[in-house]
VOPADO-586834 format. One record per atom (N, C-alpha, C): residue number from 0; residue in one letter; x, y, z. Coordinates in Angstrom, 3 decimals. Layout:
N
{pos: NUM code: A px: X py: Y pz: Z}
...
This chain:
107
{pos: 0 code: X px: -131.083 py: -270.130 pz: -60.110}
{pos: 0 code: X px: -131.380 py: -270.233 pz: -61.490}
{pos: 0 code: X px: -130.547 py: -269.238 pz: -62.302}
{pos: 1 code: X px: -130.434 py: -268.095 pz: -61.960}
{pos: 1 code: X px: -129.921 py: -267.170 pz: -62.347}
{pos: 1 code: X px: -128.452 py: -266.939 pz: -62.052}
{pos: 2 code: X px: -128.227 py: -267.546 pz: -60.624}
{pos: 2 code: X px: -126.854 py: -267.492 pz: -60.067}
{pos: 2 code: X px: -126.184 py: -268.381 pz: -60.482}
{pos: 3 code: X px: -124.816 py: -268.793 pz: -60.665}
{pos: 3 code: X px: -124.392 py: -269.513 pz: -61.302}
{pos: 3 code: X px: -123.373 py: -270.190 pz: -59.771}
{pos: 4 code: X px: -123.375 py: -271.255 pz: -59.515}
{pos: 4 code: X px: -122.042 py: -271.518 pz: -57.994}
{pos: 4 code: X px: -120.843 py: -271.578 pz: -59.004}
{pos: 5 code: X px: -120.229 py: -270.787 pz: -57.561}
{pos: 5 code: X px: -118.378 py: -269.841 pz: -57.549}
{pos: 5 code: X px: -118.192 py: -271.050 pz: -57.367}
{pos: 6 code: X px: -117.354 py: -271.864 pz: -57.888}
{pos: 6 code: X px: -116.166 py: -272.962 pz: -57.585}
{pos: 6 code: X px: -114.758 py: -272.233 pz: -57.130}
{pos: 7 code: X px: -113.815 py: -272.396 pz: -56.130}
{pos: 7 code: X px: -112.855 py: -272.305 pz: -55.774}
{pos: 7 code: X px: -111.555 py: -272.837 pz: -56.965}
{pos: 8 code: X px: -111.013 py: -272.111 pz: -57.344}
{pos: 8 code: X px: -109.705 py: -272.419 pz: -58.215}
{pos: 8 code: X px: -108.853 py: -273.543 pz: -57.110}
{pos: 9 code: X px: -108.499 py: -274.738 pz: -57.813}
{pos: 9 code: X px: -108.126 py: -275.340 pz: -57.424}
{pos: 9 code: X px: -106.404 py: -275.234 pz: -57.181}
{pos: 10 code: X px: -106.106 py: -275.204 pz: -56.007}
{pos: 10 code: X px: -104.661 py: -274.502 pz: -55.682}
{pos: 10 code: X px: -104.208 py: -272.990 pz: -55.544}
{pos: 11 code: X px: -105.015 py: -272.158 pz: -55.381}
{pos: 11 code: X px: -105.340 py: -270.887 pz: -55.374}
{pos: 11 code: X px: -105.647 py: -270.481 pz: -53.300}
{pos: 12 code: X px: -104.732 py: -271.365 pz: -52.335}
{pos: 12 code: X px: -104.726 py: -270.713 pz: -51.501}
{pos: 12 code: X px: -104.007 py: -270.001 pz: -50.826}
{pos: 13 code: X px: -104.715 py: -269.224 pz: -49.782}
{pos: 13 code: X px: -103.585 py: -267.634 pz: -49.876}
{pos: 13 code: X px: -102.707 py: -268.388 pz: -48.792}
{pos: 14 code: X px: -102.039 py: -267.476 pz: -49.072}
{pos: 14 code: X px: -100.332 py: -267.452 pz: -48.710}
{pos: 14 code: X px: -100.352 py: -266.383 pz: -47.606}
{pos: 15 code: X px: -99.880 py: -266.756 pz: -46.348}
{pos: 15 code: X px: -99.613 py: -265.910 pz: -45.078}
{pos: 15 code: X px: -97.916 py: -265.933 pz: -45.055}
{pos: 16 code: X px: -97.328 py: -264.319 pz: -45.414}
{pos: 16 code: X px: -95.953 py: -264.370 pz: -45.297}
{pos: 16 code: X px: -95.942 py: -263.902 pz: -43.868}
{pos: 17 code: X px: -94.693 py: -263.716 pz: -43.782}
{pos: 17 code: X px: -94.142 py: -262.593 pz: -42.602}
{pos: 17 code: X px: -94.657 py: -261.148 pz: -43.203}
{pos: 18 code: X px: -94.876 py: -260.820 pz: -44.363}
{pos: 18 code: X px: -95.198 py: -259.055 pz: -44.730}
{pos: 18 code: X px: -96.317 py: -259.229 pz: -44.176}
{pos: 19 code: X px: -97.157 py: -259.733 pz: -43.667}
{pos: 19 code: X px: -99.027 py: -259.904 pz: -43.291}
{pos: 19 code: X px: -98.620 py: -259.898 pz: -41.818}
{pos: 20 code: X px: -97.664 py: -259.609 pz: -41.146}
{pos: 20 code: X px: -97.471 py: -259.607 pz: -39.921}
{pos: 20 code: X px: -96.019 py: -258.495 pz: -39.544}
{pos: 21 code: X px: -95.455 py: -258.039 pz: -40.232}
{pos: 21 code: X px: -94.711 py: -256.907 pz: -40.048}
{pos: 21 code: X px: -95.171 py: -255.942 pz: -39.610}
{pos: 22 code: X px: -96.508 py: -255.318 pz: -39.817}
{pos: 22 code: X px: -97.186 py: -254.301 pz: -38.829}
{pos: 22 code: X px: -97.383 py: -254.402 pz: -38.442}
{pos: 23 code: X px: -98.082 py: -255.741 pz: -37.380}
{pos: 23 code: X px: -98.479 py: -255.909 pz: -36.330}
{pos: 23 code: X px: -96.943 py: -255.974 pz: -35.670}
{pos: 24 code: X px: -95.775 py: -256.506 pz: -35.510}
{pos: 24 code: X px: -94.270 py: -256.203 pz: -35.525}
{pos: 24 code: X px: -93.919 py: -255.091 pz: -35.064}
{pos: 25 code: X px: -94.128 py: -254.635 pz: -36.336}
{pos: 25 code: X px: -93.745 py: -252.761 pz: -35.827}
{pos: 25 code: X px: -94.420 py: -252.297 pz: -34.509}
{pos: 26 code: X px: -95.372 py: -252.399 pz: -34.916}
{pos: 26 code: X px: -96.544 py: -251.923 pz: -33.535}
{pos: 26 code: X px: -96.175 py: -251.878 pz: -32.040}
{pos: 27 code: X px: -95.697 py: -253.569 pz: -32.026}
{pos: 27 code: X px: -95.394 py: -254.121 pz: -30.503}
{pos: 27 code: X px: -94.062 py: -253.766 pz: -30.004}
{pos: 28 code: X px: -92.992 py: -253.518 pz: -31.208}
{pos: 28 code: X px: -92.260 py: -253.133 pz: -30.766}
{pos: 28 code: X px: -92.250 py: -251.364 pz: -30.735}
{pos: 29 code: X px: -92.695 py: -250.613 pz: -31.449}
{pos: 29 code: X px: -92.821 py: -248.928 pz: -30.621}
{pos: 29 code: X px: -93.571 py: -248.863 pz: -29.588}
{pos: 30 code: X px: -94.517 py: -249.578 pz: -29.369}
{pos: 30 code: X px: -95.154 py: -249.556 pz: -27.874}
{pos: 30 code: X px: -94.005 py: -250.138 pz: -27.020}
{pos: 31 code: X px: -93.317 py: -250.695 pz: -27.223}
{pos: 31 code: X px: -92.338 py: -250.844 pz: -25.935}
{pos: 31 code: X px: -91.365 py: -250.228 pz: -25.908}
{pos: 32 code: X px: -90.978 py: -249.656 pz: -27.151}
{pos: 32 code: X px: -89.785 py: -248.709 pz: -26.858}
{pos: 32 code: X px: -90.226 py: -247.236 pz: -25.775}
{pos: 33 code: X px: -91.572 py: -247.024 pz: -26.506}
{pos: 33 code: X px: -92.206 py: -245.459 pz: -26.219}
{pos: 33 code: X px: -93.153 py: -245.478 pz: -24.899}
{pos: 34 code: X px: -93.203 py: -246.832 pz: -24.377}
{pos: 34 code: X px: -94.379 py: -247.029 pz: -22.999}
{pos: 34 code: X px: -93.774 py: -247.926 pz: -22.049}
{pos: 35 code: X px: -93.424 py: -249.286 pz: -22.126}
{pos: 35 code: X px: -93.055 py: -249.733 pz: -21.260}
{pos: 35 code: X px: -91.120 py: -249.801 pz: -21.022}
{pos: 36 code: X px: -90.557 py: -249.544 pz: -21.407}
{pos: 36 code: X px: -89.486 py: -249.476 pz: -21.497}
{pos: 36 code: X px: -89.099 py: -248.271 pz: -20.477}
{pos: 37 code: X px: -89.591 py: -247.168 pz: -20.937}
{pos: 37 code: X px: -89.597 py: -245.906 pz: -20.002}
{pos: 37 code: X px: -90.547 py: -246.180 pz: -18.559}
{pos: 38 code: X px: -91.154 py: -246.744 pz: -19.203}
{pos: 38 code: X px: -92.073 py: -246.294 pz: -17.223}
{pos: 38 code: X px: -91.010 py: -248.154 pz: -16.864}
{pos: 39 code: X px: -90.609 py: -248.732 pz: -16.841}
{pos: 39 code: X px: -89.670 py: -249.788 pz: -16.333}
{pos: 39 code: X px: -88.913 py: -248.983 pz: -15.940}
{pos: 40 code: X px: -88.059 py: -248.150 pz: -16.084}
{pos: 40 code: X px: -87.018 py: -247.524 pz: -16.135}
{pos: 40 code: X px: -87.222 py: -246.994 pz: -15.195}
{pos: 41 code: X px: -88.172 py: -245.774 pz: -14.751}
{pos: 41 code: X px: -88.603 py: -244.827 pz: -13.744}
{pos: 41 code: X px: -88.992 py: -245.756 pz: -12.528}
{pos: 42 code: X px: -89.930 py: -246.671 pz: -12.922}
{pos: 42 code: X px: -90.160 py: -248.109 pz: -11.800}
{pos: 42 code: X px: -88.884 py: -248.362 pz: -11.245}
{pos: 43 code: X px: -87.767 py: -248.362 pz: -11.567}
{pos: 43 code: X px: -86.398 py: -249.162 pz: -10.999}
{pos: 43 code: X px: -86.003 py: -247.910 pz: -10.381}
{pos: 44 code: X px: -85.466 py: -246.263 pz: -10.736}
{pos: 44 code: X px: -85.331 py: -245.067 pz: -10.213}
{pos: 44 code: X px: -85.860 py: -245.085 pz: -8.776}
{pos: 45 code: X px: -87.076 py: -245.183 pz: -8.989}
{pos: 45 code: X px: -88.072 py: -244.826 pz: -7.878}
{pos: 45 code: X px: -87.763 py: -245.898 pz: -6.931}
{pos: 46 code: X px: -87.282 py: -246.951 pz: -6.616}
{pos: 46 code: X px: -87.561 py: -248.504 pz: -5.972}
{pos: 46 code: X px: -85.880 py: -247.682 pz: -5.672}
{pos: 47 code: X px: -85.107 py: -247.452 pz: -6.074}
{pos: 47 code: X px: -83.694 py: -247.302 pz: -5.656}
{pos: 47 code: X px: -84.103 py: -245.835 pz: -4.707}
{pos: 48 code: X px: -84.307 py: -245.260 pz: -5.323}
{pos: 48 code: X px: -84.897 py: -243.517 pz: -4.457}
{pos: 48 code: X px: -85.343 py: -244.308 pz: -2.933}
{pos: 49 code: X px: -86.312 py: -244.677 pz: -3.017}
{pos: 49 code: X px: -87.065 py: -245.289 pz: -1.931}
{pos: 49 code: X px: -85.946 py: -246.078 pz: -0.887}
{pos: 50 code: X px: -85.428 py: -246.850 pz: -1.525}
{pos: 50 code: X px: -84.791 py: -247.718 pz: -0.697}
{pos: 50 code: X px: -82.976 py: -247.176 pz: 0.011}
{pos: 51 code: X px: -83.209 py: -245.764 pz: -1.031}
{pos: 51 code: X px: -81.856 py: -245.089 pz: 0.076}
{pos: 51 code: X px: -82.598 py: -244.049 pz: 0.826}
{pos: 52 code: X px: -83.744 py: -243.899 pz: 1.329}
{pos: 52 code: X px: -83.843 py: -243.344 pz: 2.153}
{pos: 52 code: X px: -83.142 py: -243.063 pz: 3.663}
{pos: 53 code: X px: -82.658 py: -242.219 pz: 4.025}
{pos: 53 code: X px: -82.458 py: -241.861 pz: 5.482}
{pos: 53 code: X px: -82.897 py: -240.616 pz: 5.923}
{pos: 54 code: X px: -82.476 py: -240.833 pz: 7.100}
{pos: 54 code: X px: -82.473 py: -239.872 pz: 8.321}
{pos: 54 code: X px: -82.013 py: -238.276 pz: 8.356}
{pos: 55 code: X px: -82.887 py: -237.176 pz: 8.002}
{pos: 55 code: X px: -82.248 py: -236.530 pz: 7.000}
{pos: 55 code: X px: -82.381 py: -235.946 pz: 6.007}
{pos: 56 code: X px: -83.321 py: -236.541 pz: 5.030}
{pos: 56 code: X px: -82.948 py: -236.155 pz: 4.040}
{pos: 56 code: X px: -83.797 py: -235.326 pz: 3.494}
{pos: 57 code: X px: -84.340 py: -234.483 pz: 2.710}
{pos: 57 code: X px: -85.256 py: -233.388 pz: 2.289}
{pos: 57 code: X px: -86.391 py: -233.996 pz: 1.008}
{pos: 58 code: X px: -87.482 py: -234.381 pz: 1.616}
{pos: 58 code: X px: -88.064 py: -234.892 pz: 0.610}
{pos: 58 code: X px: -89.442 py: -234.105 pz: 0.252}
{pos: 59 code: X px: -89.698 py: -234.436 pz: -0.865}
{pos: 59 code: X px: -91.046 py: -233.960 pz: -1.391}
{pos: 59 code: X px: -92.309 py: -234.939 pz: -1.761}
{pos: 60 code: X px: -93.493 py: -234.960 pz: -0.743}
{pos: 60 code: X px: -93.901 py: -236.359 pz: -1.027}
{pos: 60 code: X px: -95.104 py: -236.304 pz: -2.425}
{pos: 61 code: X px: -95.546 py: -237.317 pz: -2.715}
{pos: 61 code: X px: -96.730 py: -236.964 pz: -3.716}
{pos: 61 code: X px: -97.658 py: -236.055 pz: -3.709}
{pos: 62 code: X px: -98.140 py: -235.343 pz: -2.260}
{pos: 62 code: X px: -99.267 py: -235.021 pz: -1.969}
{pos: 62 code: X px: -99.137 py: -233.048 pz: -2.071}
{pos: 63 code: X px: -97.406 py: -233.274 pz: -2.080}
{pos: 63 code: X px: -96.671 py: -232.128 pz: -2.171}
{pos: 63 code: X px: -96.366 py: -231.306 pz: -1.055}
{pos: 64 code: X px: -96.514 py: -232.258 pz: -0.231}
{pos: 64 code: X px: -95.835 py: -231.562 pz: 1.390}
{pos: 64 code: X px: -94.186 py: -231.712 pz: 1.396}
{pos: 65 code: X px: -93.513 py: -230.475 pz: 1.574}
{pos: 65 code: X px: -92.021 py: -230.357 pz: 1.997}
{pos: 65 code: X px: -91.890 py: -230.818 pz: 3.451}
{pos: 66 code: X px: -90.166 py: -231.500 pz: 3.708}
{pos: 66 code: X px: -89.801 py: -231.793 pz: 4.771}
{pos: 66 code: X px: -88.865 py: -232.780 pz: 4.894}
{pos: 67 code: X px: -88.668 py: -233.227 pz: 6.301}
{pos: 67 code: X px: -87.378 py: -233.680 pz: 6.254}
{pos: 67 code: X px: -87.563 py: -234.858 pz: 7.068}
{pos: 68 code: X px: -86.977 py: -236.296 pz: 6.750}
{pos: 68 code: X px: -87.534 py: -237.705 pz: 7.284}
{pos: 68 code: X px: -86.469 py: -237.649 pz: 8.594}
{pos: 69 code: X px: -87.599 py: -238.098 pz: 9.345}
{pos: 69 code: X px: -87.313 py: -237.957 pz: 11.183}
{pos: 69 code: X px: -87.155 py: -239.276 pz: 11.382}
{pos: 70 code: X px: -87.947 py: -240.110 pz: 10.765}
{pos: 70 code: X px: -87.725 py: -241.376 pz: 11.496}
{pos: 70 code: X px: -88.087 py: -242.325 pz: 10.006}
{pos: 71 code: X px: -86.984 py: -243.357 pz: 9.378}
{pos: 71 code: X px: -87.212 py: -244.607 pz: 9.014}
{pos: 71 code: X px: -87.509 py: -245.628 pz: 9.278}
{pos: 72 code: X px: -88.892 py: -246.265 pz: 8.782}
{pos: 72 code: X px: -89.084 py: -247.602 pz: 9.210}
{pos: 72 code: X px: -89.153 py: -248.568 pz: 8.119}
{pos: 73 code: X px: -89.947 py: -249.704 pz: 8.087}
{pos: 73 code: X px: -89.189 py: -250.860 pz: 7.253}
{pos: 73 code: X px: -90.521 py: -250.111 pz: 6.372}
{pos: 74 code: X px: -91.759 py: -250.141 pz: 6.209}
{pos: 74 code: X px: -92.659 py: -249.499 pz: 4.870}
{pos: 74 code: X px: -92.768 py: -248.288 pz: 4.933}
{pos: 75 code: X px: -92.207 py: -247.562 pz: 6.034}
{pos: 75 code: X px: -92.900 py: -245.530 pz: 5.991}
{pos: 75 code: X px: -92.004 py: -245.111 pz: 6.888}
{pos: 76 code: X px: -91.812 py: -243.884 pz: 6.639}
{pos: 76 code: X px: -90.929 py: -242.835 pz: 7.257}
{pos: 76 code: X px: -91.814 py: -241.851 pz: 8.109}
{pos: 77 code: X px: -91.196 py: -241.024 pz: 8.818}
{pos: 77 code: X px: -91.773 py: -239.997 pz: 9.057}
{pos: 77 code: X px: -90.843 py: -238.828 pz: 9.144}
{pos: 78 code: X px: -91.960 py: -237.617 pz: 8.329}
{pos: 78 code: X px: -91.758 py: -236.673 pz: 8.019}
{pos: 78 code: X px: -92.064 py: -235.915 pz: 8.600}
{pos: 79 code: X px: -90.931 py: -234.837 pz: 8.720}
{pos: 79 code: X px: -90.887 py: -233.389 pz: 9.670}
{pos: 79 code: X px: -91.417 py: -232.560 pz: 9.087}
{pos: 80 code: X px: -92.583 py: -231.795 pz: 8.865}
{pos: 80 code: X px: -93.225 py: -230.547 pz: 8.095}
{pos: 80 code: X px: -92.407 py: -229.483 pz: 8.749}
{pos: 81 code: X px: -93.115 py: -229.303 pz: 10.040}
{pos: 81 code: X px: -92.797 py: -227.891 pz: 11.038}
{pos: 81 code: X px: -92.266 py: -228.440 pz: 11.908}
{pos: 82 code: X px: -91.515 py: -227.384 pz: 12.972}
{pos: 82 code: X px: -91.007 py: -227.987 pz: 14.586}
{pos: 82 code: X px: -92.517 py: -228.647 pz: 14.987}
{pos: 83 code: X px: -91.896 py: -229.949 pz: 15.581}
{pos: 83 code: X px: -92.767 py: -230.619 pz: 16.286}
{pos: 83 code: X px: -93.942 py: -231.051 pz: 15.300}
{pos: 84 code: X px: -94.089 py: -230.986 pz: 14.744}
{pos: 84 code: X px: -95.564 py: -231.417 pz: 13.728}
{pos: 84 code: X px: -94.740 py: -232.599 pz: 12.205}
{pos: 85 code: X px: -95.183 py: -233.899 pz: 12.409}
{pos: 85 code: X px: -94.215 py: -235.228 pz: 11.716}
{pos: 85 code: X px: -95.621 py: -235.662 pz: 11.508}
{pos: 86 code: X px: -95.782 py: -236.072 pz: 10.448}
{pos: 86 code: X px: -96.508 py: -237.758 pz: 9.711}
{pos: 86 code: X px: -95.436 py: -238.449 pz: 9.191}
{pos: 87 code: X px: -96.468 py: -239.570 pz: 9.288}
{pos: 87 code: X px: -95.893 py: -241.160 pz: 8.862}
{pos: 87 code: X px: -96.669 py: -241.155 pz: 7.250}
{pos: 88 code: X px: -95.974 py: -241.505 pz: 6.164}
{pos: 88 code: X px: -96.018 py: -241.392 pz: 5.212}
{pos: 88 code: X px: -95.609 py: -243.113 pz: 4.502}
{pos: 89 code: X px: -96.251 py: -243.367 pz: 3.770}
{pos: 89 code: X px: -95.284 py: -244.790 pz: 2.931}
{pos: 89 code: X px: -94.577 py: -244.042 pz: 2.219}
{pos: 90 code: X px: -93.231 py: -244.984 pz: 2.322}
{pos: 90 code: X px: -92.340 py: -244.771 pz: 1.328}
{pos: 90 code: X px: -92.139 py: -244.788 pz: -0.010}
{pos: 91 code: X px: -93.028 py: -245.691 pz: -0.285}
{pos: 91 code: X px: -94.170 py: -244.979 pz: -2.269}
{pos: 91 code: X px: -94.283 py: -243.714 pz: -2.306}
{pos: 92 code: X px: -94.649 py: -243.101 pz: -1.217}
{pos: 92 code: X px: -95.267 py: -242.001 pz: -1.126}
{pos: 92 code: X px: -94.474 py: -240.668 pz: -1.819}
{pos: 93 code: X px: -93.051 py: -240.476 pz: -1.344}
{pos: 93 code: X px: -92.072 py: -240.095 pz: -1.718}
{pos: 93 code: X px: -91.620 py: -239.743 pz: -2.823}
{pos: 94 code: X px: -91.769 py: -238.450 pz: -3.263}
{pos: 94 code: X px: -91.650 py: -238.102 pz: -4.469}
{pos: 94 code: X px: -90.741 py: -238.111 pz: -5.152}
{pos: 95 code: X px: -89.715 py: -237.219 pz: -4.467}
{pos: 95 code: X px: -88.379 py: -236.917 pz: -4.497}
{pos: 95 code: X px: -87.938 py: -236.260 pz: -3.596}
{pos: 96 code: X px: -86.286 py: -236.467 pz: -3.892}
{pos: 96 code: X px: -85.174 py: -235.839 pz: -2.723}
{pos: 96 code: X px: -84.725 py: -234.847 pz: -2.750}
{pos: 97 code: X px: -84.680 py: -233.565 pz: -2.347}
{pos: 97 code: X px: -84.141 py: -232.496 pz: -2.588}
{pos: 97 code: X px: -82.633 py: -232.153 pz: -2.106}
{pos: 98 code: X px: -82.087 py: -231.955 pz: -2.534}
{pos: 98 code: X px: -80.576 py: -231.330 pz: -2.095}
{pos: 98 code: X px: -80.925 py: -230.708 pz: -0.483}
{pos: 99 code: X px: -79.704 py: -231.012 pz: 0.253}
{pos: 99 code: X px: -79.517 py: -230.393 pz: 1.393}
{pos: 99 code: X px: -79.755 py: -228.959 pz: 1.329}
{pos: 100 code: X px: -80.614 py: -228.326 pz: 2.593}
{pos: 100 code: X px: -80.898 py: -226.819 pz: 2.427}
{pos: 100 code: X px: -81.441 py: -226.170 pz: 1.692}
{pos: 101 code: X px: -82.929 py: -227.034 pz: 0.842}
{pos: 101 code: X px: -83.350 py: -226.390 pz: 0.078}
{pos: 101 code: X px: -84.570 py: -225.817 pz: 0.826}
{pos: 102 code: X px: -84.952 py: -226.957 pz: 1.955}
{pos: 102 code: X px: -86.066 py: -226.353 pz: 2.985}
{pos: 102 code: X px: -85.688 py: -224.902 pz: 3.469}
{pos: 103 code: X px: -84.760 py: -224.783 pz: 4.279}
{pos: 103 code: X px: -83.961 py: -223.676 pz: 4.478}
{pos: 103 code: X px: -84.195 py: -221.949 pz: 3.574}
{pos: 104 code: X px: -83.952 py: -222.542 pz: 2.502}
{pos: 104 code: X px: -83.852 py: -221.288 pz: 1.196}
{pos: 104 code: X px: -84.792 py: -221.103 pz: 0.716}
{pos: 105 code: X px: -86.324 py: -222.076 pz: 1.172}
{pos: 105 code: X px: -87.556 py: -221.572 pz: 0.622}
{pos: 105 code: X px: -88.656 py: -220.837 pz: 1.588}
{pos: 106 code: X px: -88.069 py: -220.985 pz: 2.467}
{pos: 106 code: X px: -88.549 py: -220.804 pz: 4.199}
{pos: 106 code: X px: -88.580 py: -218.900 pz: 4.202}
């Protein structure tokens, strides 16, 4: 009685540009510059690290045990801690490679 009905202006509907979607735009693309782009990057590092493993070489695994890979196999290596004392480790596992003789110079 009191209310009066809103009629819709006839031809008065909204308009969706590209500016109503430029921030969502922006968005998707700094999340990939600043998140997946970089950890892709380190993903491919690490998969190459891994896959030159040998016999040899001075590694540091995740868990943060030093040592030196005694034996390669097709998913895990094994690692030399001390004389005579080796685990089998996956090769995920593998942190990084240290330069020749660094076991040596921390010893």
């Amino acid at each position: 009685m009191f209310i009066s009905n809103a009629y819709a202006e006839a031809g008065a509907a909204p308009q969706a540009g590209i500016m109503d979607f430029l921030p969502l735009i922006a968005l998707v693309a700094v999340f990939y510059f600043l998140v997946l782009r970089p950890q892709s990057k380190r993903a491919k590092e690490h998969k190459a690290l891994v896959s030159a493993l040998q016999r040899g070489d001075e590694v540091v695994t995740l868990g943060g045990e030093v040592g030196s890979i005694a034996k390669v196999y097709e998913e895990y290596v094994s690692v030399e801690l001390a004389e005579n004392v080796e685990v089998t480790v996956q090769k995920s596992a593998i942190q990084t490679v240290l330069p020749k003789g660094t076991i040596k110079a921390i010893k």
